[in-house]
LODOMI-969577 format. One record per residue (C-alpha): residue in one letter; x, y, z. Coordinates in pm, whole numbers, padded with zeros to 5 digits, always signed. Example, Ala and Ser with C-alpha at 12.3 -4.5 7.8 and 13.67 -1.06 7.14 Angstrom:
BEGIN
a+01230-00450+00780;s+01367-00106+00714;
//
This chain:
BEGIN
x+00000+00000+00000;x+00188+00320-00068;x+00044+00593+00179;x+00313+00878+00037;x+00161+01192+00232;x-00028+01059+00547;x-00083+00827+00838;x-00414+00793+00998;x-00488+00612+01339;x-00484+00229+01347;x-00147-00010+01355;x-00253-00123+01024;x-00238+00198+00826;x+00087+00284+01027;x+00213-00011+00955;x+00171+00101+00606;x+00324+00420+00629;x+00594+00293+00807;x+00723+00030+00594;x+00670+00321+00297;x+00874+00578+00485;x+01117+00277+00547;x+01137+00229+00171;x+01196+00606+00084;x+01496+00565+00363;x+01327+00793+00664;x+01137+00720+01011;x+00832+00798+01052;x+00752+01071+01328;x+00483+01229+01513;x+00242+01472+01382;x+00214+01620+01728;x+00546+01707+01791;x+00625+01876+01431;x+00299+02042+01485;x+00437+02202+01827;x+00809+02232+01707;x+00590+02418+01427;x+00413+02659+01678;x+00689+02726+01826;x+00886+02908+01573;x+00590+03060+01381;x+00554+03265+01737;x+00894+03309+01782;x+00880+03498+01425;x+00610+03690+01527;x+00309+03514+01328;x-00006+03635+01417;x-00198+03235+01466;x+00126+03012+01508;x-00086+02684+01516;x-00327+02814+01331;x-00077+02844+01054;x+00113+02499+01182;x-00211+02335+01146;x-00301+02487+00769;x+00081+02364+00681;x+00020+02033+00789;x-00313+01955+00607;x-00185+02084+00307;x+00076+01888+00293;x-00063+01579+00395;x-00362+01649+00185;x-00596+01644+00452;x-00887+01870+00593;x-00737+02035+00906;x-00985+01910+01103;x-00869+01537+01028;x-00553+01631+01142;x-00658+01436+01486;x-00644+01132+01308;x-00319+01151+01200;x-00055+00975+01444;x+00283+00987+01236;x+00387+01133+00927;x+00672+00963+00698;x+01011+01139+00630;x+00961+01370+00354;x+00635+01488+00439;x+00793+01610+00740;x+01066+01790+00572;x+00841+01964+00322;x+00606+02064+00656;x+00966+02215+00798;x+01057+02410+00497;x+00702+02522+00475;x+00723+02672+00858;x+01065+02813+00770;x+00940+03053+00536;x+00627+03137+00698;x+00853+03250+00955;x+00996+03455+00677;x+00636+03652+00660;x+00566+03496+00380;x+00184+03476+00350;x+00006+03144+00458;x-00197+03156+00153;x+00037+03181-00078;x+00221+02864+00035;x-00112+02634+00003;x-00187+02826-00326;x-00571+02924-00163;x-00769+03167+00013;x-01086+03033+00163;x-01361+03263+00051;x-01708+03191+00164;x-01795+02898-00050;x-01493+02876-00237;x-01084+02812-00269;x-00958+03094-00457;x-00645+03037-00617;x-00375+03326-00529;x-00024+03410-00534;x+00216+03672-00609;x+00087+03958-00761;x-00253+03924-00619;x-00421+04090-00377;x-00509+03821-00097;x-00921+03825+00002;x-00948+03909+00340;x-01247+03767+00553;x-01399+04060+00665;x-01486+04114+00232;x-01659+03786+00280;x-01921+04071+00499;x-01951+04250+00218;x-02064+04024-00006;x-02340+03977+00269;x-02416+04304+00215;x-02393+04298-00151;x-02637+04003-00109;x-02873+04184+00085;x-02881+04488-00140;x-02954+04298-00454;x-03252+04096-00230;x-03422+04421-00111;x-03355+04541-00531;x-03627+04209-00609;x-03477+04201-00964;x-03508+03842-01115;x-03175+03853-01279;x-02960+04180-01168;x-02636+04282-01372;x-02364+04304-01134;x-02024+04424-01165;x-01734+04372-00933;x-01459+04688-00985;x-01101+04612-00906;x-01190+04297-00889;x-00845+04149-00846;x-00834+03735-00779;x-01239+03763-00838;x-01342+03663-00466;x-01643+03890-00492;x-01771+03821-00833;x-01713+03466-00802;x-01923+03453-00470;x-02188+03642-00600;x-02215+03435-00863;x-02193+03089-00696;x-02468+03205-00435;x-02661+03397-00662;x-02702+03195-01007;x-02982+03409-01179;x-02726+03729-01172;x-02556+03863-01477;x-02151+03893-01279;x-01881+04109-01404;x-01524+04139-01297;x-01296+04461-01401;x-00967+04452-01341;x-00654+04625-01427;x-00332+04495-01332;x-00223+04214-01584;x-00102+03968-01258;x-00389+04049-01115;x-00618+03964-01384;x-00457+03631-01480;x-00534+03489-01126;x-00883+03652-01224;x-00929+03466-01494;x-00732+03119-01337;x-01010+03140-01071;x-01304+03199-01333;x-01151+02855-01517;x-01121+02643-01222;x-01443+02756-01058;x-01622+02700-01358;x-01891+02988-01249;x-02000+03267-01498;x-01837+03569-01465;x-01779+03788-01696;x-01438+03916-01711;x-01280+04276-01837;x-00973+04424-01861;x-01003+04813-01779;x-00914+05077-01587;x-01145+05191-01285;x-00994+05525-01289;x-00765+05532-01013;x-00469+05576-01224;x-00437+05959-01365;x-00375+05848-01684;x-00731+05693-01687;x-00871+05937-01931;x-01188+05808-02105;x-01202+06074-02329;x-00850+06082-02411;x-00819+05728-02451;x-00787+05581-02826;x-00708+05231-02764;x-00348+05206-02611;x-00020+05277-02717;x+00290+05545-02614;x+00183+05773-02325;x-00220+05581-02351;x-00319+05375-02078;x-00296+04928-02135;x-00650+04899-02088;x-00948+05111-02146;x-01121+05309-01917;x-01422+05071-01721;x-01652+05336-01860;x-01504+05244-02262;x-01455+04899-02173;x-01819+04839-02027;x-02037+05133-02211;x-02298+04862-02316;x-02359+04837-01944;x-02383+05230-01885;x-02701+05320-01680;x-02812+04900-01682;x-02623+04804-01356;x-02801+04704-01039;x-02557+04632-00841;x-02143+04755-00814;x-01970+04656-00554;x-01588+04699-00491;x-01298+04660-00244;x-01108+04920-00385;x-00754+05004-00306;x-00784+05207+00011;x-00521+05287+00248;x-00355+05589+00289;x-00017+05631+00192;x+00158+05728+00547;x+00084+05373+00673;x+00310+05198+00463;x+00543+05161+00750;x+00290+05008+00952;x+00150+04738+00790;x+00244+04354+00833;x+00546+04250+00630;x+00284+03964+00463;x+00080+04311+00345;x+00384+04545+00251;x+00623+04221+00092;x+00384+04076-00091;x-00002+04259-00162;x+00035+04434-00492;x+00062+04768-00389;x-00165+04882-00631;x-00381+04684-00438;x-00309+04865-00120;x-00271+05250-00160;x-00508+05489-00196;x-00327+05815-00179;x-00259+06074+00078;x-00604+06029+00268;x-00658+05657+00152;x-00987+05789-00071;x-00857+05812-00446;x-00975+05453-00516;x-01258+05519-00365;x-01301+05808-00539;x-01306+05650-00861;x-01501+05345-00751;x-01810+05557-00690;x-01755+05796-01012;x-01728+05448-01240;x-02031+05350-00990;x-02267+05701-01102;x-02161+05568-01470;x-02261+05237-01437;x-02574+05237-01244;x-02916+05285-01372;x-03142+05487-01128;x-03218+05283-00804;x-02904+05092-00844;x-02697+05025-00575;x-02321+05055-00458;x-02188+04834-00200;x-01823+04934-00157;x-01547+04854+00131;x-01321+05127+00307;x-01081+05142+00595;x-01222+05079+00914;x-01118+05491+00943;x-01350+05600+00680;x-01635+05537+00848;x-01732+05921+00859;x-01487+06027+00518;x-01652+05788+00285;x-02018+05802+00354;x-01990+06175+00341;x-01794+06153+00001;x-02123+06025-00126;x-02328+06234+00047;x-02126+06508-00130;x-02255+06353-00445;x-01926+06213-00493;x-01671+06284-00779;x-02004+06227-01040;x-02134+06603-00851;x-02191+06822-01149;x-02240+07091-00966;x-02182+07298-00611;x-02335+07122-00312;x-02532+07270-00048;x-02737+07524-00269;x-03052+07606-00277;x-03304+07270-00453;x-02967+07064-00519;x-02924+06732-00316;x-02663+06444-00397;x-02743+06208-00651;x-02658+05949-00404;x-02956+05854-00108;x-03021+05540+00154;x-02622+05604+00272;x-02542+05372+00533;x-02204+05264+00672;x-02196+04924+00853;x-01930+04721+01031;x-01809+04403+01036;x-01830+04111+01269;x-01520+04251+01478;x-01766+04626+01555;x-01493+04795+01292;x-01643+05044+01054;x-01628+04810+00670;x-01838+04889+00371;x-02088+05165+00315;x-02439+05073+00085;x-02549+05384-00123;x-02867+05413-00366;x-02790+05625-00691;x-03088+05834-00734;x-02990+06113-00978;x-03220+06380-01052;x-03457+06384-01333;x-03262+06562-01673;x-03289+06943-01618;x-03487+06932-01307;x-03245+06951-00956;x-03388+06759-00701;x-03545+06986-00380;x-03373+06928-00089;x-03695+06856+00097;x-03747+06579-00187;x-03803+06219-00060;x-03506+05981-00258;
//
């Protein structure tokens, strides 16, 4: 019987393993004490969940859930020195996710590495949102698009748990958007994926741009790239990149090593992706729509009032007499942890030529 990752309890199936480990030239040892040996250097390196992380190792390389871990009693030689080189560069910061090649995401694996952004759980709250928005919309079969959409956790779990829907991912970076477009393959779930620019960039110029080339951004603007969508959209939702620039000395070395920083940065104040996010939203949208969108747990005040503003879309001065923002039903709601995480807006924009009174129910 050749057993080449695993041993499970029972002197027959160790048996096994041991004769294979035998034959490979290696003992056999115990799961439990790699496993603490494990632990203990993750924490001395400062890792957040050392046997969380130990743990995660372990099952992937014995190819087992972590929770049957318990069953296992000894491993053979080599999987215990691929578990120890594992540990040794997780103690290097190196992200946990990018040594099993996943992210859990709600329902799904999502295949990541470098030049990804990693999905974080607390975006797995708002696609709960986003889920709840398109419910209380009562549209049979909403469009939805996902902007900077990056390994497509969000488009791919709104279109897993929400089959009727129309999904659409828009992405940017070229790393980014092959592990977009890996995970769309391997899932096998419909998204619809585009190349284009959300507008973050300043050389995102819609009206300037004429298809690429010297000095012209690589991908079109989203509003170029998705124009047959313009004013159809019920749903955009987006975890745009938004932290501010003066805390790049204060993020994990997992973060600052190895997130795309694209991914990461949103300026001076943290708000220039999400900026553009709700400009591409106001394009996107048709009247009613809905923008589910996450910020930094320190935007809880900056953001929601960005749209109350009426956003970068505002055509004209706010706070006058009869004008109001095109954007009502603002809310800003936390995660599971209390902390300030995605705001839901309504785009309501005034009728052609007529402002909206201020008194005027949206």
């Amino acid at each position: 019987m050749t057993l080449p990752r695993t041993a499970q309890a029972g002197s027959d199936v160790l048996a096994a393993v041991g004769d294979h480990s035998m034959a490979i030239g290696g003992r056999p040892v115990l799961l439990r004490d790699e496993l603490t040996a494990a632990a203990a250097r993750l924490e001395a390196a400062g890792v957040a969940s050392p046997r969380g992380d130990a743990e995660q190792l372990a099952a992937h390389v014995l190819e087992v859930s972590r929770g049957r871990l318990a069953l296992v009693d000894r491993i053979d030689a080599a999987a215990a020195a691929e578990l120890r080189a594992l540990v040794e560069r997780r103690a290097g910061r190196v992200p946990l996710q990018h040594l099993t090649g996943v992210a859990g995401f709600r329902r799904l694996d999502i295949a990541v590495g470098p030049g990804v952004f990693i999905p974080r759980p607390e975006t797995e709250w708002v696609v709960e949102g986003a889920l709840e928005a398109l419910r209380s919309l009562a549209v049979a079969r909403p469009v939805c698009v996902d902007l900077c959409s990056g390994s497509g956790a969000i488009a791919l779990a709104l279109a897993d748990e929400l089959p009727a829907a129309q999904v659409h991912a828009v992405e940017v970076e070229p790393s980014a958007l092959g592990w977009l477009r890996r995970n769309v393959e391997r899932t096998g779930l419909p998204v619809h994926v585009h190349h284009a620019d959300v507008g973050i960039s300043a050389d995102a110029d819609a009206d300037a741009y004429t298809g690429g080339g010297a000095g012209r951004p690589s991908a079109p603007p989203v509003r170029v790239a998705l124009a047959d969508l313009a004013g159809r959209v019920d749903l955009v939702v987006s975890n745009p990149p938004y932290l501010p620039d003066r805390d790049r000395a204060l993020v994990e070395p997992e973060v600052g090593r190895h997130d795309p920083p694209a991914a990461l940065w949103g300026g001076p104040d943290g708000l220039d992706g999400p900026r553009a996010v709700v400009a591409a939203a106001a394009a996107l949208l048709r009247p009613g729509g809905v923008l589910v969108m996450e910020h930094a747990d320190e935007h809880g005040q900056a953001v929601p009032a960005l749209l109350a503003e009426g956003g970068p879309a505002a055509s004209g001065p706010s706070g006058g007499a009869g004008w109001a923002s095109p954007w009502s039903h603002i809310v800003d709601h936390p995660d599971l942890a209390g902390r300030d995480r995605f705001v839901t807006a309504r785009w309501n924009p005034p009728e052609r030529g007529r402002p909206r009174g201020a008194g005027e129910d949206a």
